[in-house]
N, C-alpha and C positions, 0 to 999 in steps of 0.2 A: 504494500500500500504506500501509498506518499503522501509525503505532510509538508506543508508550509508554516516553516522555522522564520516568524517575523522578528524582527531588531525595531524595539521601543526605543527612540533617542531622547532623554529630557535632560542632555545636558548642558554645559553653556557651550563647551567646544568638540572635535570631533576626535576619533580615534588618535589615539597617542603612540608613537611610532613602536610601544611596546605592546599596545594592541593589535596594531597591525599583524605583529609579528606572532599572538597568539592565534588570530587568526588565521593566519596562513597554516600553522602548523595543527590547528583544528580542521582546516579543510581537507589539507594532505591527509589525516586522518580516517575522513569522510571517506575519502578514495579508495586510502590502504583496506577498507572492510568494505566496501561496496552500497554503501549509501548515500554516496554524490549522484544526485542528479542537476542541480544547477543552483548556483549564484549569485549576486549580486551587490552592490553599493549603490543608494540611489543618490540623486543632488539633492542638496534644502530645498524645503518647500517652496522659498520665494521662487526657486527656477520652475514651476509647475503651470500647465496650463491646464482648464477645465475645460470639457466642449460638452454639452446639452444638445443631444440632436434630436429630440423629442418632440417638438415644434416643424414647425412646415421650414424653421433656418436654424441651423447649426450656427449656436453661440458659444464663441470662445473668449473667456476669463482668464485672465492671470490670477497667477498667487495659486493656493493652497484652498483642495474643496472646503477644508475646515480647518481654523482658527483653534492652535493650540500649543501648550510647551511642549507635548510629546506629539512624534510624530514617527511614522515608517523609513527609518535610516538605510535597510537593506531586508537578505532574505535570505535563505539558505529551500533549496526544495530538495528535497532525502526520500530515500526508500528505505522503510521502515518493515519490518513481519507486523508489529501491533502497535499499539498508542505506547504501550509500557516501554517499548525500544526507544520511537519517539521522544517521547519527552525524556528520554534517558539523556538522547545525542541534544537535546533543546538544552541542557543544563551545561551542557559542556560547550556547545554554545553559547551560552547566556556568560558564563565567564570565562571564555576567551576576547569578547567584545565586549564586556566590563557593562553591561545593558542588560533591561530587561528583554524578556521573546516571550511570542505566543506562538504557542503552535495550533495548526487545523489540518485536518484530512481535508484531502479535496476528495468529491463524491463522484 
């Protein structure tokens, strides 16, 4: 099954070149045992745009859908046997990148 391993960021600055460097070696991890499937770093919010195509025009906003101190910093997507593996690798996650994570199955 696969889970999405989200990165909660509410701090003032971003990974610090020793985070960096546990994450790298939390990912090579991921690999050595066969649970990388894909991921990522995303930019701050302020670089975000919204588009609402729901309407008869596609409206595009800047900024961030939502106004907040915590926000979706990156991801991790894993192949997991159950939730209990899951959130096993989300915690080794979680402090490798010095942040909280949530994890979700996708269905």
């Amino acid at each position: 099954m696969q889970y999405l391993i989200s990165v909660i960021h509410d701090q003032a600055g971003l990974a610090t070149p020793e985070e960096d460097a546990a994450i790298d070696v939390f990912n090579e991890q991921l690999r050595d045992k066969g649970h990388w499937v894909f991921a990522g770093g995303l930019a701050a919010p302020d670089t975000a745009t919204v588009i609402d195509n729901r309407g008869g025009e596609a409206l595009f906003t800047d900024g961030p859908f939502v106004e907040s101190k915590e926000y979706l910093a990156g991801f991790w997507i894993i192949e997991a046997a159950d939730l209990d593996v899951a959130l096993e690798l989300a915690a080794g996650g979680s402090k490798a990148c010095n942040r909280k994570v949530e994890v979700r199955s996708f269905q």
